[in-house]
Biopython code that builds the backbone (N, CA, C, O; Angstrom):
import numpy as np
from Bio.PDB.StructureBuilder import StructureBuilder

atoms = [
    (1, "UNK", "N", (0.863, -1.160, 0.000)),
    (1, "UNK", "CA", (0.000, 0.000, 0.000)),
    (1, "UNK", "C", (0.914, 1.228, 0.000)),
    (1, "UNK", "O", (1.786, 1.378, 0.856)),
    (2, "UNK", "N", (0.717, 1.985, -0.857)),
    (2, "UNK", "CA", (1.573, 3.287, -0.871)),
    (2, "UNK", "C", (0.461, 4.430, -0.738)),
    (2, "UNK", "O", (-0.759, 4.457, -0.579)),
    (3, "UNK", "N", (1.896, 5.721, -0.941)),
    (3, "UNK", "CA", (1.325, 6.790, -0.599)),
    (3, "UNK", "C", (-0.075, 7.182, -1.973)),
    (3, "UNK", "O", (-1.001, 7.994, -1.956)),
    (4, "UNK", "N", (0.242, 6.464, -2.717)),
    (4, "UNK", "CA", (-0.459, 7.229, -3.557)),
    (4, "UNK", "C", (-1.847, 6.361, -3.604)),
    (4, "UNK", "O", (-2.688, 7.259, -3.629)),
    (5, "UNK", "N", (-2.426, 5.353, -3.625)),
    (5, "UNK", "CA", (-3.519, 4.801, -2.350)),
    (5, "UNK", "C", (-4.040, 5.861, -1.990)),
    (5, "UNK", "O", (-4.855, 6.677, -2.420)),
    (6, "UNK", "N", (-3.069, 5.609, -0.631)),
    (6, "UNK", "CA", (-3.767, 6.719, 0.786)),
    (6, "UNK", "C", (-4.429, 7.479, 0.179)),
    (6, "UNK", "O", (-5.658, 7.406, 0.158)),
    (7, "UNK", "N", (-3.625, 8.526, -0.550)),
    (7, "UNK", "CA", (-4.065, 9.775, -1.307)),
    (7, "UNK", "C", (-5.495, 9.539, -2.227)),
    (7, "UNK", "O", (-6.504, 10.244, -2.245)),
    (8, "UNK", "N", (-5.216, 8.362, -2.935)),
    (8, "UNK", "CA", (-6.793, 8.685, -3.434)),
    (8, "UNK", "C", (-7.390, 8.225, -2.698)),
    (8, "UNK", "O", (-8.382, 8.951, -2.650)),
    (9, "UNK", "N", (-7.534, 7.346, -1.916)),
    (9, "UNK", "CA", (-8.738, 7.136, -0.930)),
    (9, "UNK", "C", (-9.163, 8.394, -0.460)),
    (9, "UNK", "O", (-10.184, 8.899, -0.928)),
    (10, "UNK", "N", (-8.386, 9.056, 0.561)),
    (10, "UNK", "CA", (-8.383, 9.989, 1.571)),
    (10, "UNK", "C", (-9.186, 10.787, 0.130)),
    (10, "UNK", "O", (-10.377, 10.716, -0.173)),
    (11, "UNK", "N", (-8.165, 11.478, -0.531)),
    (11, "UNK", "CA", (-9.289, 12.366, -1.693)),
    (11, "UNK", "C", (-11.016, 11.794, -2.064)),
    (11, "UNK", "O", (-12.126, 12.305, -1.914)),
    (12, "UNK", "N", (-10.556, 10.587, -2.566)),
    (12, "UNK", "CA", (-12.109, 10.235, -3.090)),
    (12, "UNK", "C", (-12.997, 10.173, -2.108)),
    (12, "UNK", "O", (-13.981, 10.888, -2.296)),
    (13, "UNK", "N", (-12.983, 9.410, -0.880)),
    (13, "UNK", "CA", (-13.983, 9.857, 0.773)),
    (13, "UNK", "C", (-13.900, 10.805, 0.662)),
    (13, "UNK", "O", (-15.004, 10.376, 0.330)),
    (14, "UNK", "N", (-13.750, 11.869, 0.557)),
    (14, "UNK", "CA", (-13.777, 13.293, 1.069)),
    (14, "UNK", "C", (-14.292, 13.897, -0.129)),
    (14, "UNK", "O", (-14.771, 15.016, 0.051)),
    (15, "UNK", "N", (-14.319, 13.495, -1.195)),
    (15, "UNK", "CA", (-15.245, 14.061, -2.553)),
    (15, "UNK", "C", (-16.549, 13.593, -1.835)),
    (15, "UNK", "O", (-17.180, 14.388, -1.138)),
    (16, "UNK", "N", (-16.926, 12.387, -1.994)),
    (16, "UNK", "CA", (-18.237, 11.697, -1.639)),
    (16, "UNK", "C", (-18.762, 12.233, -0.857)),
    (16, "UNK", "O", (-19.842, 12.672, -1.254)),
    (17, "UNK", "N", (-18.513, 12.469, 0.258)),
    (17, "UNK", "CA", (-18.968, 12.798, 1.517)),
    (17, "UNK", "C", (-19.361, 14.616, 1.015)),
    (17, "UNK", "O", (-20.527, 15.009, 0.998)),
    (18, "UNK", "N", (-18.393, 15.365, 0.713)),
    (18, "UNK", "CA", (-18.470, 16.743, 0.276)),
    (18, "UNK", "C", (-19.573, 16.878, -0.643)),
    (18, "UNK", "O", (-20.329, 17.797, -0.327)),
    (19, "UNK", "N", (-19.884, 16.276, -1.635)),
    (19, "UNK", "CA", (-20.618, 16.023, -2.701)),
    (19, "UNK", "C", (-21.656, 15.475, -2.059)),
    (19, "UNK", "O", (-22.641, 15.872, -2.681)),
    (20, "UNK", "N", (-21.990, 14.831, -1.226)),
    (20, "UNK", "CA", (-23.015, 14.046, -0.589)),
    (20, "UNK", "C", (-23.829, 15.468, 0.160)),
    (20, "UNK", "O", (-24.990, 15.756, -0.132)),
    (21, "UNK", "N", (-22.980, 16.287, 1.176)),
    (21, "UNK", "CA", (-23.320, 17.076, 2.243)),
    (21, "UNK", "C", (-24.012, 18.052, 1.329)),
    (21, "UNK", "O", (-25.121, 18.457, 1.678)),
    (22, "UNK", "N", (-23.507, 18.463, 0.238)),
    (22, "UNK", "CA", (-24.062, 19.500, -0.844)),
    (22, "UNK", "C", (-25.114, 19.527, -1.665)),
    (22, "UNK", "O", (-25.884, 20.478, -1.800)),
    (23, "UNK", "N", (-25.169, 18.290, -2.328)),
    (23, "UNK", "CA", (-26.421, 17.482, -3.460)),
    (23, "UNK", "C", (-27.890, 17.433, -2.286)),
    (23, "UNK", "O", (-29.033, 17.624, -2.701)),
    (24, "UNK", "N", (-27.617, 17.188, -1.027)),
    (24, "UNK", "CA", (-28.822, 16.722, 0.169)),
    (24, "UNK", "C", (-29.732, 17.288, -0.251)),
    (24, "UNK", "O", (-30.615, 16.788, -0.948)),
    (25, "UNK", "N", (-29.606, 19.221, 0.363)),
    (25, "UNK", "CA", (-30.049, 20.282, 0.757)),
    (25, "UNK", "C", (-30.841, 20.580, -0.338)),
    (25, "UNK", "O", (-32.050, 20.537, -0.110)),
    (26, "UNK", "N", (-30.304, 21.042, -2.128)),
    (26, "UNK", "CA", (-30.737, 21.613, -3.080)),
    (26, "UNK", "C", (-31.676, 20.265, -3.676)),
    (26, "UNK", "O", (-32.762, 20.480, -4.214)),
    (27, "UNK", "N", (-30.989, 18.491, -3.474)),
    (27, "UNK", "CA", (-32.127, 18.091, -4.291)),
    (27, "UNK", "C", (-33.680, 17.688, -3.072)),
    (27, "UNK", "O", (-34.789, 17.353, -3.486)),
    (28, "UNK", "N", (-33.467, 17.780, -2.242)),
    (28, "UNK", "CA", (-34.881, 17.698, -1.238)),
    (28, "UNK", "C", (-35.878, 19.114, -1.826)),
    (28, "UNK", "O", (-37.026, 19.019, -2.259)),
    (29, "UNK", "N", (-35.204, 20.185, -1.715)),
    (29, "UNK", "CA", (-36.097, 21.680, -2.024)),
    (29, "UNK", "C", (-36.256, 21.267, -3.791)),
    (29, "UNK", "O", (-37.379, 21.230, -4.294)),
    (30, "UNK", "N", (-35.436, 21.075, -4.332)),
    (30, "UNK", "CA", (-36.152, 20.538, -6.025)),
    (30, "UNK", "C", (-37.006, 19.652, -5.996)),
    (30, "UNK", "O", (-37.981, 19.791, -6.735)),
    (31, "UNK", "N", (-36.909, 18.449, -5.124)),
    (31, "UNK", "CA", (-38.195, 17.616, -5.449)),
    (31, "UNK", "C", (-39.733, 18.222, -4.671)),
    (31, "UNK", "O", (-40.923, 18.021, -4.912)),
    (32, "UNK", "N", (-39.068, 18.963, -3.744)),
    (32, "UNK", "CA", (-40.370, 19.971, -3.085)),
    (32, "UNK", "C", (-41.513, 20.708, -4.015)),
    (32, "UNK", "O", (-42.744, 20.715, -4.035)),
    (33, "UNK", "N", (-40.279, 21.427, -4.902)),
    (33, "UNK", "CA", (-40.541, 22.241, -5.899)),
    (33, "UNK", "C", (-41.645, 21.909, -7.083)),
    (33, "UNK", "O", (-42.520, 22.617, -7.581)),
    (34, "UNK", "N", (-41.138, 20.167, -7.397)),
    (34, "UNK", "CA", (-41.694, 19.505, -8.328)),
    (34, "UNK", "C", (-43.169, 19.001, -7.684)),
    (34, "UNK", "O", (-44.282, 18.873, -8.194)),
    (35, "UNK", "N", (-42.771, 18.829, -6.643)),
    (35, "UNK", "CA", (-44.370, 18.199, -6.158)),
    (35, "UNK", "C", (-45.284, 19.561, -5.784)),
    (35, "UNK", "O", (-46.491, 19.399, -5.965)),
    (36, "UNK", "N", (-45.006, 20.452, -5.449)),
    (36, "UNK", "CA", (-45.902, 21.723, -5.662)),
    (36, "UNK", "C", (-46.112, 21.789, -7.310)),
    (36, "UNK", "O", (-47.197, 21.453, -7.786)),
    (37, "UNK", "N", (-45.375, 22.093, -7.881)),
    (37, "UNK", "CA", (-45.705, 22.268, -9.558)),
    (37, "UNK", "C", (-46.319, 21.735, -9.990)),
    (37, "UNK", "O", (-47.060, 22.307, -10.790)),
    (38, "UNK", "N", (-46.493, 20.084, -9.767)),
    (38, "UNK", "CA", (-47.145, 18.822, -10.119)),
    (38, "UNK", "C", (-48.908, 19.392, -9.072)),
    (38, "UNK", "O", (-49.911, 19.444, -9.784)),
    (39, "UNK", "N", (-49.052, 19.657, -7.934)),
    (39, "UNK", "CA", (-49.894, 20.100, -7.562)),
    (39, "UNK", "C", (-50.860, 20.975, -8.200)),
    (39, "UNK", "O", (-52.054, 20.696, -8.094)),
    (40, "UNK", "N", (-50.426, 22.183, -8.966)),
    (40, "UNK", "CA", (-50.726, 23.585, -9.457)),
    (40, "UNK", "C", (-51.022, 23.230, -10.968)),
    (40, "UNK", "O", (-51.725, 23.872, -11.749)),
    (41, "UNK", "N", (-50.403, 22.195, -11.174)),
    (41, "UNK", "CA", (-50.587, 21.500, -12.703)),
    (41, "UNK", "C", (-52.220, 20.479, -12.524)),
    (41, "UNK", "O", (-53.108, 20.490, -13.377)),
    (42, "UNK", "N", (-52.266, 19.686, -11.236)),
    (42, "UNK", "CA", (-53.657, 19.640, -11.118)),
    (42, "UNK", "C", (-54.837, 20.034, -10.702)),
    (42, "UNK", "O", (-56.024, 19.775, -10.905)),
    (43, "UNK", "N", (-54.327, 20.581, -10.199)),
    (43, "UNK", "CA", (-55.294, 22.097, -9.514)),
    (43, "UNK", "C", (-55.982, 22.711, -10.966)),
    (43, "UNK", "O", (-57.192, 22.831, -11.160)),
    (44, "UNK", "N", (-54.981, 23.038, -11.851)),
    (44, "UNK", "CA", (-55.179, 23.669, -13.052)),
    (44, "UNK", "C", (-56.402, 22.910, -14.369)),
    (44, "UNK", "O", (-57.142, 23.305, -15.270)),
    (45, "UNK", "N", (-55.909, 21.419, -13.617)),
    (45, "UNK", "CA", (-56.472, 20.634, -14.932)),
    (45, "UNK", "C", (-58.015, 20.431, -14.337)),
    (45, "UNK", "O", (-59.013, 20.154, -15.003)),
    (46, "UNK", "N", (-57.940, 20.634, -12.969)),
    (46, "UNK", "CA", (-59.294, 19.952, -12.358)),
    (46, "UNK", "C", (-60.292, 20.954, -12.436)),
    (46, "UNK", "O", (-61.459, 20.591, -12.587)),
    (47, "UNK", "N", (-59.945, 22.461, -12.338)),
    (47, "UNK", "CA", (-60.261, 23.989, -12.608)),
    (47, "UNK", "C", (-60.470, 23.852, -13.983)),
    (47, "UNK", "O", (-61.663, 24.132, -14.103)),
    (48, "UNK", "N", (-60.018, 23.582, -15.127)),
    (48, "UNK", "CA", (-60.385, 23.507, -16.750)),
    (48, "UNK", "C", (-60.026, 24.659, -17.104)),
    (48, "UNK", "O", (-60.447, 25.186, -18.134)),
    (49, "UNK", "N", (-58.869, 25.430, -15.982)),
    (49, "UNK", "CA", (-58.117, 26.495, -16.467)),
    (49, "UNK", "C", (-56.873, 27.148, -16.702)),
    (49, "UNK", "O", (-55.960, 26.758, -15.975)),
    (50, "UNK", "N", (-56.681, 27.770, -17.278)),
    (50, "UNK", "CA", (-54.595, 27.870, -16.826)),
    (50, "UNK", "C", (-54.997, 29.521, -16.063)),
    (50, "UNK", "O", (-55.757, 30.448, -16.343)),
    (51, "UNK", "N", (-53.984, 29.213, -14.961)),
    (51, "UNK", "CA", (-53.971, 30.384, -13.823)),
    (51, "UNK", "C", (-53.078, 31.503, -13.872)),
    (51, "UNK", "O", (-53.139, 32.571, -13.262)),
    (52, "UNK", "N", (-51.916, 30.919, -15.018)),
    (52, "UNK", "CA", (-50.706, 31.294, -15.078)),
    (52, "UNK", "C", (-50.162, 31.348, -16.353)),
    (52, "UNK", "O", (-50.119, 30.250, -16.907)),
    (53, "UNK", "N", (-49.646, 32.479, -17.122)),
    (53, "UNK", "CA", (-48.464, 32.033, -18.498)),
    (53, "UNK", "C", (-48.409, 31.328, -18.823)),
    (53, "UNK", "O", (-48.861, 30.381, -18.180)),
    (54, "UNK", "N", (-47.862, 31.111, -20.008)),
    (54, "UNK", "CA", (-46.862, 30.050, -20.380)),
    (54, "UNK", "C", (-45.185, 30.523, -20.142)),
    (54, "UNK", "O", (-44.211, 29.871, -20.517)),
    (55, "UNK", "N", (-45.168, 31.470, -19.619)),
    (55, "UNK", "CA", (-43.596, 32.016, -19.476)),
    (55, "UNK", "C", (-42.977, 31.250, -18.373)),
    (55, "UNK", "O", (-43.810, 30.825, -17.572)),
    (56, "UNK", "N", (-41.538, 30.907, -18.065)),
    (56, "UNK", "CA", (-41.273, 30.007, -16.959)),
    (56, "UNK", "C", (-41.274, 31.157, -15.714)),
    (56, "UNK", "O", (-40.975, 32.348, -15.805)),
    (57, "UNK", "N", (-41.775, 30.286, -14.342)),
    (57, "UNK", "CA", (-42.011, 30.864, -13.056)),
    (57, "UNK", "C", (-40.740, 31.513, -12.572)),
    (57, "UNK", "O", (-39.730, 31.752, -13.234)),
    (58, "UNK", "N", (-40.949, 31.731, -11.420)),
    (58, "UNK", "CA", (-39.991, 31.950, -10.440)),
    (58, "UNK", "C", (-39.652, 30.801, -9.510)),
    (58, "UNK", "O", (-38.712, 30.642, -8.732)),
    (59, "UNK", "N", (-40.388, 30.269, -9.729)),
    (59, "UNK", "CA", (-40.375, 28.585, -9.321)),
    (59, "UNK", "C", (-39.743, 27.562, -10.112)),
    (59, "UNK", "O", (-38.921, 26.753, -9.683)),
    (60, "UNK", "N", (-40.221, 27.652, -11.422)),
    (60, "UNK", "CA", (-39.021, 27.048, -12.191)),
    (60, "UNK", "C", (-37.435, 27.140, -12.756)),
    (60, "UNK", "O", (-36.569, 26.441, -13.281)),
    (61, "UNK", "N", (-37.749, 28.865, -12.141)),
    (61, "UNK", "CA", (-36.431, 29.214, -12.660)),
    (61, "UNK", "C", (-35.384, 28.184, -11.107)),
    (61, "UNK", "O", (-34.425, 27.421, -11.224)),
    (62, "UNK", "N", (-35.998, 28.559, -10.055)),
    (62, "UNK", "CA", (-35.532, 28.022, -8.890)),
    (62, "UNK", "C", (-35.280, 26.418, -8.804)),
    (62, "UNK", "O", (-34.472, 25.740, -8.169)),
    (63, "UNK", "N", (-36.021, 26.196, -9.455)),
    (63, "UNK", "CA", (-36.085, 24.620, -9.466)),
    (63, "UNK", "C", (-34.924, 23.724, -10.125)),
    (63, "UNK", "O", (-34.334, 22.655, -9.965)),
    (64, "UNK", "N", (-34.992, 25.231, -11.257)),
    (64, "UNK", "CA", (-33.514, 24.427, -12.386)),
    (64, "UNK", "C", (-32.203, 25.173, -11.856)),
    (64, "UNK", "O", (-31.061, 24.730, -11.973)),
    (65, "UNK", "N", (-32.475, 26.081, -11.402)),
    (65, "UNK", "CA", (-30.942, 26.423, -10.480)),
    (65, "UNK", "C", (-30.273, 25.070, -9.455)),
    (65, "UNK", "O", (-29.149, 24.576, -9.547)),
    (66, "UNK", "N", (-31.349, 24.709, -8.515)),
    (66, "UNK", "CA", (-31.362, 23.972, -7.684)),
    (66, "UNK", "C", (-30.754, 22.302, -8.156)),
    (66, "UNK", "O", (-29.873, 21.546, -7.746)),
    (67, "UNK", "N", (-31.432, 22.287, -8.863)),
    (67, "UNK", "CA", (-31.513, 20.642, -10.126)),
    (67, "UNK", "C", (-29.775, 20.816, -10.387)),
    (67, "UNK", "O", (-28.998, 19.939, -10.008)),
    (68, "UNK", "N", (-29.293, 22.119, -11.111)),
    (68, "UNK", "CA", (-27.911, 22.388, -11.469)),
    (68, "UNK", "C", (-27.216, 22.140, -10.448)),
    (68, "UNK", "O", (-26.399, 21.248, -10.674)),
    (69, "UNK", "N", (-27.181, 22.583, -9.312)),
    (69, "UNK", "CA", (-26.374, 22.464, -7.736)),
    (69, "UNK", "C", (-26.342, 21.075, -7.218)),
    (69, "UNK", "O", (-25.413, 20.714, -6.495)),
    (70, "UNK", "N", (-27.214, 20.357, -7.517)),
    (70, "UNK", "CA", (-27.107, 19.439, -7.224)),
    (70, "UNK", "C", (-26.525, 18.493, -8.010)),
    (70, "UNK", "O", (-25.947, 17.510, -7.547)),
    (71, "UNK", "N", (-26.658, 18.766, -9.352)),
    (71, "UNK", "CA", (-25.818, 17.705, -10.590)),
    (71, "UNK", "C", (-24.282, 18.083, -10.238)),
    (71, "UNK", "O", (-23.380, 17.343, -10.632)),
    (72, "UNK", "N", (-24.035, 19.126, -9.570)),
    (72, "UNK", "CA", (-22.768, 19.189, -10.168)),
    (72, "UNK", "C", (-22.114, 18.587, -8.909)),
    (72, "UNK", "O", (-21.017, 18.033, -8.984)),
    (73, "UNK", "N", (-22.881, 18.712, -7.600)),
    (73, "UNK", "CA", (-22.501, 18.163, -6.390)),
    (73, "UNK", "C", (-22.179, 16.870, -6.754)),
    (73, "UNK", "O", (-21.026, 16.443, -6.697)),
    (74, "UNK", "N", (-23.312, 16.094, -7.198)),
    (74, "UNK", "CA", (-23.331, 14.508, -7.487)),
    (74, "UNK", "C", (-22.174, 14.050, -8.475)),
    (74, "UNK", "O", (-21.600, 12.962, -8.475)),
    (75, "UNK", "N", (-21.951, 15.211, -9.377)),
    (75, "UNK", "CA", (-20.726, 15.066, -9.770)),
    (75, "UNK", "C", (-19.443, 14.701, -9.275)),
    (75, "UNK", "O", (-18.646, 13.851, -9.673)),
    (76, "UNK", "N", (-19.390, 15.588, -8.237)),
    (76, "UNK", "CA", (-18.476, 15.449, -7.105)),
    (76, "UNK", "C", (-17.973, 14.004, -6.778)),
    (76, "UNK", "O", (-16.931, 13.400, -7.029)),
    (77, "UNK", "N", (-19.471, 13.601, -5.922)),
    (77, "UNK", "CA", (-19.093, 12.647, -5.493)),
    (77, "UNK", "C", (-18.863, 11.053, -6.243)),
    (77, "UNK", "O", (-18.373, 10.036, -5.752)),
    (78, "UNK", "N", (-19.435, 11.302, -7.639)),
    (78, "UNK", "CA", (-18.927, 10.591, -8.839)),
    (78, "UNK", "C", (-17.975, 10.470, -9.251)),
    (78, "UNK", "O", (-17.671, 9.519, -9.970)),
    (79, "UNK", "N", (-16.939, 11.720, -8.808)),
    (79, "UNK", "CA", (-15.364, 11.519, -9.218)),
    (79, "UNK", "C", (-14.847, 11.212, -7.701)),
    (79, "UNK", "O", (-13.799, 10.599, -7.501)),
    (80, "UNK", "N", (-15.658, 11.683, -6.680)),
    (80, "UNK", "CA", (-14.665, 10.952, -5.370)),
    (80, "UNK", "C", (-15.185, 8.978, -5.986)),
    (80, "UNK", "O", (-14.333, 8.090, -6.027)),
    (81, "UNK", "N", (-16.308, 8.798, -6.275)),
    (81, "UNK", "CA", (-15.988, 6.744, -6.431)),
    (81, "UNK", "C", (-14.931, 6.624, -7.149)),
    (81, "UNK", "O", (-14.040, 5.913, -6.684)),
    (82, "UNK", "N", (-14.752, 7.162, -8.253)),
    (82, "UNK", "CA", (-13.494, 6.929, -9.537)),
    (82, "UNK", "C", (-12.472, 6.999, -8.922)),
    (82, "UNK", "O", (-11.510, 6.316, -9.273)),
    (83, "UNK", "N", (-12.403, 7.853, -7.825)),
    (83, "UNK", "CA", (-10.869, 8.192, -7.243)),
    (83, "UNK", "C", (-10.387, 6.782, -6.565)),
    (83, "UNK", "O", (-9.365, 6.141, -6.810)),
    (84, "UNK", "N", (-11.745, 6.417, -5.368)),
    (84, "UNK", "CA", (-11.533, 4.873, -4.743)),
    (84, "UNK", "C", (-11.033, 4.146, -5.315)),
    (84, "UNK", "O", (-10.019, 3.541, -4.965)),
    (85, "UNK", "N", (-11.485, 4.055, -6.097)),
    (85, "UNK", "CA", (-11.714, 2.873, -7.436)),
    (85, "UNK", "C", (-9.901, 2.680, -8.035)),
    (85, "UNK", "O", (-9.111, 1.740, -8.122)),
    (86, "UNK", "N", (-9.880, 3.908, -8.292)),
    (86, "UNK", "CA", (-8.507, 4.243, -9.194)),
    (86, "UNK", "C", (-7.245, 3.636, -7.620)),
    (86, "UNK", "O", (-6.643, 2.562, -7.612)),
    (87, "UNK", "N", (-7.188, 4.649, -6.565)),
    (87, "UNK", "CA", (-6.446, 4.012, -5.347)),
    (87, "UNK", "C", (-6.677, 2.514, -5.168)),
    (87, "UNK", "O", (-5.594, 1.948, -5.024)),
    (88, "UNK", "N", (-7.600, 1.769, -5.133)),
    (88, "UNK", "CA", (-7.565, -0.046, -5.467)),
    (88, "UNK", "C", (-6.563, -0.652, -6.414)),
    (88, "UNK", "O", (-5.756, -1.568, -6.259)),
    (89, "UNK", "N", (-6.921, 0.329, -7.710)),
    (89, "UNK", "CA", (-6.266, -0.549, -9.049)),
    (89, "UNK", "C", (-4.834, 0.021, -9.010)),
    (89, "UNK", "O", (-4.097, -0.681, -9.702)),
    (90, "UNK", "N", (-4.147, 1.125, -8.397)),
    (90, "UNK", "CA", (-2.688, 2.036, -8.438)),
    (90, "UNK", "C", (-2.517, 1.083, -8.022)),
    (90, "UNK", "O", (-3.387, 0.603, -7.295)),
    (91, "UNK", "N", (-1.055, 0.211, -8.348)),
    (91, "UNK", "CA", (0.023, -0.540, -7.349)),
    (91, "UNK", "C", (1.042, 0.048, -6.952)),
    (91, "UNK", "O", (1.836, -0.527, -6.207)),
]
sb = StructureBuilder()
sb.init_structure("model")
sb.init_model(0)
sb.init_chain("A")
sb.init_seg("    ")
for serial, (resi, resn, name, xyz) in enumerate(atoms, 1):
    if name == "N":
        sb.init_residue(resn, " ", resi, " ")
    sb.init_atom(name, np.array(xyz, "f"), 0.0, 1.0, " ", f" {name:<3s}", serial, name[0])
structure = sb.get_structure()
């Protein structure tokens, strides 16, 4: 086991976990987001009316900010597995 192991382990746990602590927060309030929208979408259909534009909300704009923060988090912790992965296969 060498230093360079250690190193990606220690790196890749610490992506995951970082990436984990980050992705939580923004994708819980996006799926919030979606199940209100999904709400207002039947509200709308059961009413036989549209309440609202067709222009995107302030809600959707939020939703896809949020959706972004979180892809890129999950990203994160997608390159901390590769890192594990890679520290296994380094000899």
């Amino acid at each position: 086991m060498g230093a360079i192991n250690l190193l990606c382990w220690g790196l890749g746990v610490a992506l995951i976990a970082v990436g984990y602590v980050r992705a939580r927060g923004p994708w819980g309030r996006y799926q919030e987001l979606k199940a209100q929208e999904a709400n207002i979408a039947r509200y709308e259909g059961w009413r036989g009316s549209r309440l609202r534009d067709d222009g995107p909300s302030a809600a959707s704009l939020m939703a896809e900010q949020l959706r972004r923060k979180a892809q890129i988090s999950g990203l994160m912790a997608g390159v901390g597995f590769v890192l594990v992965f890679v520290g296994f296969a380094v000899h």
